[in-house]
Legacy VTK file of the C-alpha trace (Angstrom):
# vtk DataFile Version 3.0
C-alpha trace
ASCII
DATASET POLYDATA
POINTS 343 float
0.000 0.000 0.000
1.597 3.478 -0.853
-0.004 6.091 1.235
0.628 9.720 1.434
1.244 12.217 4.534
0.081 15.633 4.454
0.383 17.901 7.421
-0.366 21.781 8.048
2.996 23.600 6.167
4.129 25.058 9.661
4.796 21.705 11.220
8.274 21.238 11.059
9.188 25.188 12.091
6.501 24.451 14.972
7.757 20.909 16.116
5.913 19.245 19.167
3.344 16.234 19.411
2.104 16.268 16.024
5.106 16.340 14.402
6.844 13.599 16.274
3.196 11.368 15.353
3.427 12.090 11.676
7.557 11.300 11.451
7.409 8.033 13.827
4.664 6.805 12.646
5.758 7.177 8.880
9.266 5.492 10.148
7.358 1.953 11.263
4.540 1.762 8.681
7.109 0.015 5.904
7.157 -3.139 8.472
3.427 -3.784 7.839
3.065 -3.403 4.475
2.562 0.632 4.252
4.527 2.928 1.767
4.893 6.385 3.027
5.911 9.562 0.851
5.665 13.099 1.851
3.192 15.310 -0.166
5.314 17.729 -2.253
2.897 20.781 -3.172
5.485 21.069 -6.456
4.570 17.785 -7.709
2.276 16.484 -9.756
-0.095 14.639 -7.839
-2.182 12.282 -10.497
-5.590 10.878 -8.891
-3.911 7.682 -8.713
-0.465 8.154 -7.556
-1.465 6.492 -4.053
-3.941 4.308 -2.523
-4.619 6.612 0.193
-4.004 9.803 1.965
-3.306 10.678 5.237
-4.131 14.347 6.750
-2.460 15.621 10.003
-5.050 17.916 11.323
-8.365 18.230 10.982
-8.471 22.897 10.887
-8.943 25.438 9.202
-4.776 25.203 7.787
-6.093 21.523 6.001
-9.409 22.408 4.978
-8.025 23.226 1.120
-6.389 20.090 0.554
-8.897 18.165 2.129
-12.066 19.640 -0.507
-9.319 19.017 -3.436
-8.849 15.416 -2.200
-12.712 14.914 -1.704
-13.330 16.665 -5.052
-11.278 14.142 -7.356
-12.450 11.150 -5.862
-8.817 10.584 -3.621
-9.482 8.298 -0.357
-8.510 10.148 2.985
-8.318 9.445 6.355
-7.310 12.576 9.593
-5.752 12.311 12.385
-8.231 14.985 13.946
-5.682 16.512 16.782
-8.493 18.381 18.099
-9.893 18.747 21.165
-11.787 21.512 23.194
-12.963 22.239 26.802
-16.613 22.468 25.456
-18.953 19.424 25.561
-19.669 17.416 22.802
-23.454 18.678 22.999
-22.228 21.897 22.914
-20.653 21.472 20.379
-22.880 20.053 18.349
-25.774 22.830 18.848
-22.986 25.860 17.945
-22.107 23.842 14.678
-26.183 23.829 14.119
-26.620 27.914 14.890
-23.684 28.593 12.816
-25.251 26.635 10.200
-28.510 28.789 10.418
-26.879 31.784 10.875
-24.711 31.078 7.853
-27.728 30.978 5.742
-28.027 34.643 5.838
-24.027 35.446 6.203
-22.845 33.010 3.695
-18.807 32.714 3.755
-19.534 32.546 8.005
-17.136 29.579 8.810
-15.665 28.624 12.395
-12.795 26.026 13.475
-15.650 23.540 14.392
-17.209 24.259 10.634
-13.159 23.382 8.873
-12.960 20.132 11.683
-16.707 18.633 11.367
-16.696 19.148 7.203
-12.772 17.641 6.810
-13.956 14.516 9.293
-16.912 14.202 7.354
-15.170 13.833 4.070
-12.438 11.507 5.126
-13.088 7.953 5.036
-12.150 7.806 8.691
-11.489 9.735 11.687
-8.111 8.934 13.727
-8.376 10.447 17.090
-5.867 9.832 19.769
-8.390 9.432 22.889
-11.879 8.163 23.627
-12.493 11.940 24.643
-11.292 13.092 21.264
-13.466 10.155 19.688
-16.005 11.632 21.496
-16.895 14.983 20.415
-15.968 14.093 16.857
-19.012 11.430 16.999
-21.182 13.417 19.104
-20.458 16.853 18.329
-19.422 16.932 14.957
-21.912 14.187 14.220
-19.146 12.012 12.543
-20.447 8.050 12.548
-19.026 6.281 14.944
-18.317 3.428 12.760
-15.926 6.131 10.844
-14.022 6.538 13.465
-10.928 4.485 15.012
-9.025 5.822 18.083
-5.442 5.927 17.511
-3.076 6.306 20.401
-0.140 8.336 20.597
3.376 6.973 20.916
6.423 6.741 22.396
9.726 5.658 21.453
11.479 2.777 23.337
14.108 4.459 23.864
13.670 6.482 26.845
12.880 3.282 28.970
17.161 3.104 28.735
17.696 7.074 29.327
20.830 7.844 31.819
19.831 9.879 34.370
23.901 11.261 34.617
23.975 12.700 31.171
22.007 15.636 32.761
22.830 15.806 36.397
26.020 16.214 35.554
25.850 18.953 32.754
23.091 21.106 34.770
23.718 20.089 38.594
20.238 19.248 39.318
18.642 15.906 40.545
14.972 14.612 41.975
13.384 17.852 40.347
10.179 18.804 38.501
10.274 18.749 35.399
8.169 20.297 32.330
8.128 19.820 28.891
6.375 21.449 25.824
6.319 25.396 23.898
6.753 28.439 26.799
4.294 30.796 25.798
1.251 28.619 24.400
-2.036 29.522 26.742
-3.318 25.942 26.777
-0.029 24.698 28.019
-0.506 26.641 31.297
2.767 26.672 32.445
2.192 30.301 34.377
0.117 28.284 36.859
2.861 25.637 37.336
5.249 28.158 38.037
3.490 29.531 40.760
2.140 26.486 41.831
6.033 25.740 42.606
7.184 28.563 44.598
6.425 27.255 48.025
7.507 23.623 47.230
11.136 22.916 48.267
11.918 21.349 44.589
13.508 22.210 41.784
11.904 23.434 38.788
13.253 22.184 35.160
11.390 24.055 32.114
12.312 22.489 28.420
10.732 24.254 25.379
11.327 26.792 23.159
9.946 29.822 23.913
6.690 31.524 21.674
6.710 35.225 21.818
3.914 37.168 23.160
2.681 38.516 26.522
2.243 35.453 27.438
5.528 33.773 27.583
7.178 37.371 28.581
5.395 36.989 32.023
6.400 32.948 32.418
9.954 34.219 31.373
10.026 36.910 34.488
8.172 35.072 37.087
10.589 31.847 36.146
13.444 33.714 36.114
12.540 35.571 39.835
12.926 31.769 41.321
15.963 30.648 41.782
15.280 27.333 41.693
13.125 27.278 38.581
16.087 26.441 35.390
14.500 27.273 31.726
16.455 25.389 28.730
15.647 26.670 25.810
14.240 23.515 23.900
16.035 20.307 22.623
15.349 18.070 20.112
12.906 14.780 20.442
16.091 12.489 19.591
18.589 14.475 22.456
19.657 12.269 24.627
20.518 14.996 26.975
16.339 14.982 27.161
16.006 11.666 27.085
18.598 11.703 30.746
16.158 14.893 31.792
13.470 12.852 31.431
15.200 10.012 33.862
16.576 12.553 36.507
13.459 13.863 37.263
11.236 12.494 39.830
8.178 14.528 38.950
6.738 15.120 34.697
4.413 17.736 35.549
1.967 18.394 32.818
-0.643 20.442 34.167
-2.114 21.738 30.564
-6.122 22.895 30.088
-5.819 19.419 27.883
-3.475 17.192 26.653
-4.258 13.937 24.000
-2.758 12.846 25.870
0.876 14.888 25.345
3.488 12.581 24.098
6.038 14.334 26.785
4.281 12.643 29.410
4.490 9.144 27.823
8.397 9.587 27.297
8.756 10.322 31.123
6.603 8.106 32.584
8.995 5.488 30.636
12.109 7.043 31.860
10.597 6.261 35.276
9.176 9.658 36.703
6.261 10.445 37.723
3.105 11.647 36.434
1.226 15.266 37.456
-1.519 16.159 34.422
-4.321 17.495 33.396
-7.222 15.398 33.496
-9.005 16.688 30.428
-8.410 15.824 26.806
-7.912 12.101 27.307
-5.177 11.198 29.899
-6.699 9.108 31.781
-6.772 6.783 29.513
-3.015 6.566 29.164
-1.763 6.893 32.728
-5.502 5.208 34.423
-4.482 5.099 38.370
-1.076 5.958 37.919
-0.623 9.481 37.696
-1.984 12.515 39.566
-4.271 14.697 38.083
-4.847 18.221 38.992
-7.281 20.935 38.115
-4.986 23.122 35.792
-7.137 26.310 36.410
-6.154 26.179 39.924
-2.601 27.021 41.465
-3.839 25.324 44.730
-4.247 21.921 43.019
-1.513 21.807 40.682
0.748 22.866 44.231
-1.132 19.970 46.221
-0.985 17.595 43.305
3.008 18.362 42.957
2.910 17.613 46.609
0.929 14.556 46.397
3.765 13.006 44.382
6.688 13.745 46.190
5.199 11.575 49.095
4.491 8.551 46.724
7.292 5.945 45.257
7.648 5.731 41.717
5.167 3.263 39.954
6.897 -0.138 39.039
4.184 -0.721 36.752
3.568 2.560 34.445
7.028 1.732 32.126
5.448 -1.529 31.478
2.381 -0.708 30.492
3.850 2.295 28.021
6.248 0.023 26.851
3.057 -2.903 26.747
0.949 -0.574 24.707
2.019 2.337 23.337
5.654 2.422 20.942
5.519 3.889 17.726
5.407 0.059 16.208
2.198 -0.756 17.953
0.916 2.699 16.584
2.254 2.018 13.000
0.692 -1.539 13.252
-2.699 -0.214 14.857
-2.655 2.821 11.526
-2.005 0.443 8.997
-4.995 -1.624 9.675
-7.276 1.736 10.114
-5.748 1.992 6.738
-6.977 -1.201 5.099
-10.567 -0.787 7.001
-10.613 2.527 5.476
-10.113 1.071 1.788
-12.420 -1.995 2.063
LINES 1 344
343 0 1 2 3 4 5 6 7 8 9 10 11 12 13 14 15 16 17 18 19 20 21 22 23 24 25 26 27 28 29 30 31 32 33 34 35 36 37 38 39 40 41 42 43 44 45 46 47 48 49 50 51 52 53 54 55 56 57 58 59 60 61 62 63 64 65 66 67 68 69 70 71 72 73 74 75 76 77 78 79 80 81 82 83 84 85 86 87 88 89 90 91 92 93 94 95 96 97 98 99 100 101 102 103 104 105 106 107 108 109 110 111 112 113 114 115 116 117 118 119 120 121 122 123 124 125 126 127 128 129 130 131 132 133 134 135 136 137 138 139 140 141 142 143 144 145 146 147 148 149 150 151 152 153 154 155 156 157 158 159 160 161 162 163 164 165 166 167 168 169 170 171 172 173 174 175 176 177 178 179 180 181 182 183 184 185 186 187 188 189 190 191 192 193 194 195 196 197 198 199 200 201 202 203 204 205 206 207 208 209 210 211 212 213 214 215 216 217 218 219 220 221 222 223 224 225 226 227 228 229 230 231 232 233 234 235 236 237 238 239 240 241 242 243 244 245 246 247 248 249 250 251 252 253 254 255 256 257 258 259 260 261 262 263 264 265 266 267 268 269 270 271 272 273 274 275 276 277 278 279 280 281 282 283 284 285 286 287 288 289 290 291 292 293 294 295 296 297 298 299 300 301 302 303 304 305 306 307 308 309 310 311 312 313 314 315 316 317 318 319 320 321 322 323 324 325 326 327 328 329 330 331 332 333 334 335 336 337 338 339 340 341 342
């Protein structure tokens, strides 16, 4: 099977979660059967060229390529990556108002509008979580039998990550640590800041930084805590993040939502762990065997940090990740959503 993989064009410069889904899972498909090329905007791109196509992103950035794709008769499937704090019922009755109002204002689109037409188009829906699944069935009124939840991943890897790589480079051990862009709202890291100033732990902050307001005030408070250390991002393949990842004794995650944030996965395999969000799908990752906190509040994300420093790390979390959720047993899990999709 030759498939294609189309993502929004900002993807590489933007990095993250869906960029490290799109290039692992392309890297395993060839062991079960799946060809993978990169769409090339420059090239022609004949009706039959591949079997199928498969869209990163279910917005407003795909939308184009998706109607082009629907238009000549070329098979897709999404991978939504979408997920909001609104129910799935409330979702669904916006989507209908916007459809009524757009009667009279034609050209009126929203996000939901771009998500709910792409999903319907595609010959399935990929979501990462049940909650994802969710409010694409229920509030963008996808059927369910179009839609396959595909987990996230995580690379093997980390389960063999030094811890001594990075204590000895940065002189910092047993800390909390946080992964993911400085300056993106949903990522809340403002709150987790705060949330650590009367905790006797260190604070480790990976990511590169987004400018804006924003990450400006993140930046200062950070920086007024002397035991909060900012390192201005490193690459999924560093080892020096991979030993981060194993030094720490706390992943704090404590975004509005997370599907279910493939930072998390990595360190709960190095062996820290787990502090998160407990919207967007998590639970269904880390079950019992993580702490979840109320992002909105300081208060909970401080108790929940506290929480974990009183509990022994889980002997049983690596072995689930590393059970369920490499890249393989993603690549094996997509190329079957792949032949479902065709048949």
């Amino acid at each position: 099977m030759k498939v294609c993989f189309i993502a929004q064009q900002s993807v590489s410069m933007v990095g993250g979660g869906p960029f490290i889904q799109l290039r692992e899972t392309a890297r395993y498909l060839p062991e079960f059967g799946v060809d993978v090329e990169w769409f090339n905007q420059w090239e022609d791109f004949p009706p039959d060229k591949y079997d199928l196509v498969h869209i990163f992103g279910a917005s407003f950035m795909s939308y184009d390529i998706a109607l082009r794709l629907h238009h000549f008769g070329i098979p897709f499937v999404v991978s939504s990556i979408f997920f909001t704090m609104r129910s799935p019922r409330s979702v669904r009755t916006a989507r209908r108002v916007i459809r009524l109002v757009s009667r009279l204002l034609r050209g009126l689109r929203t996000d939901y509008t771009f998500t709910a037409d792409i999903c319907r188009m595609s010959r399935m829906v990929l979501p990462n979580t049940a909650a994802e699944a969710e409010i694409i069935v229920k509030g963008m009124e996808v059927p369910s039998a179009n839609v396959r939840i595909i987990p996230n991943g995580v690379d093997p890897r980390f389960a063999q990550a030094d811890p001594a790589f990075f204590v000895n480079k940065y002189d910092v051990r047993d800390f909390v640590l946080n992964v993911g862009h400085i300056g993106t709202g949903r990522k809340n890291l403002l709150n987790l800041i705060r949330a650590m100033k009367d905790i006797d732990r260190s604070l480790v902050i990976i990511g590169k930084v987004q400018q804006g307001e924003y990450a400006d005030v993140c930046l200062r408070e950070a920086k007024a805590n002397p035991h909060i250390t900012i390192i201005e991002g490193l690459p999924n393949d560093s080892g020096m993040l991979a030993s981060a990842y194993a030094a720490s004794e706390i992943f704090a995650l404590p975004s509005l939502f997370e599907t279910p944030g493939i930072a998390a996965l990595e360190a709960g395999l190095a062996g820290a762990k787990i502090v998160i969000t407990p919207y967007g799908g998590t639970r269904d990752y880390f079950d019992d065997e993580a702490i979840y906190v109320e992002p909105r509040s300081v208060e909970s994300i401080k108790k929940g940090i506290e929480e974990s420093l009183r509990l022994p790390k889980s002997t049983t979390l690596r072995k689930r990740i590393l059970g369920e959720y490499t890249w393989r047993n993603v690549a094996e899990k997509t190329a079957q959503a792949y032949k479902d999709a065709l048949s």
